[in-house]
C-alpha positions in Angstrom: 120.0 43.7 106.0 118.1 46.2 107.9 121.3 48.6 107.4 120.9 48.2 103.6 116.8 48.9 103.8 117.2 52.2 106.3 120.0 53.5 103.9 117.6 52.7 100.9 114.8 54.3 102.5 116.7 57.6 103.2 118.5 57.9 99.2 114.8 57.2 98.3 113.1 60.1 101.1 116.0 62.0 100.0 115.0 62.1 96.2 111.6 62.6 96.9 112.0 65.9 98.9 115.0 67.7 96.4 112.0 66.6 93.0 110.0 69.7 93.8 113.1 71.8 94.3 114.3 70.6 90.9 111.4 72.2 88.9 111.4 74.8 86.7 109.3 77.8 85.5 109.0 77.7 81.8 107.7 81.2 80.5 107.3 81.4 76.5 105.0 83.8 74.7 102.0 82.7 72.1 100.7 85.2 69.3 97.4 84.8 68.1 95.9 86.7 64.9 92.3 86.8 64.2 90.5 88.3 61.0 86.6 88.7 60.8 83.9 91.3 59.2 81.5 90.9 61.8 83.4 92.4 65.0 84.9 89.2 65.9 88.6 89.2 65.2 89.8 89.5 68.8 87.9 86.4 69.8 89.7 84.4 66.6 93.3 86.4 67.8 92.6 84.9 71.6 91.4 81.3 70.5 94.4 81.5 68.2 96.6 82.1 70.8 95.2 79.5 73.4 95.1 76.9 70.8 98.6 77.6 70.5 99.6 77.4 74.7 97.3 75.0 74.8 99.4 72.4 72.1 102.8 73.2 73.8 101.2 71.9 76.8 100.9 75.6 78.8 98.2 76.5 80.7 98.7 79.8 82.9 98.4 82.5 80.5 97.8 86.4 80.3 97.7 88.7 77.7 100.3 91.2 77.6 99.3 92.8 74.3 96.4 93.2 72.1 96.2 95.5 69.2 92.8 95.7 67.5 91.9 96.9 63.7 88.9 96.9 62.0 88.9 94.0 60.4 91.8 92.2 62.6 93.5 91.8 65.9 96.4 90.5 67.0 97.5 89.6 70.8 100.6 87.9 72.2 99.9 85.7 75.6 102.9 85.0 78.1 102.4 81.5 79.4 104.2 79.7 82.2 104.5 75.7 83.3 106.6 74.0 85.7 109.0 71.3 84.3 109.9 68.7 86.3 
């Protein structure tokens, strides 16, 4: 009996420490477009974009581009998350 537990207890330790090495980084890229006549397009582009991250469940972004027009922007944000 106390064979059975020990041996149980190890399998178990022995899941718990090879989890973390199991993750993975997930990187995907998000692009947001905003419009506005007042000057405010790259703020809609960037909310656009985090809405997006945000609904795919990423939360560790950065912009990697940003093109800005008169009356629009556009910006693309590479996220990453760790899947377990």
């Amino acid at each position: 009996m106390h064979r059975r537990a020990v041996a149980t207890g190890l399998i178990v330790a022995a899941c718990l420490v090879s989890a973390p090495a199991a993750a993975a980084t997930e990187t995907r890229d998000f692009r947001g477009e905003g419009s506005s006549d007042f000057g405010l397009q790259l703020y809609y582009a960037r909310d656009d974009a985090r809405r997006q991250a945000t609904a795919a469940g990423f939360g560790n972004c950065t912009e990697i581009y940003q093109k800005l027009w008169p009356y629009t922007a556009t910006v693309i944000w590479r996220c990453t998350r760790i899947s377990v």
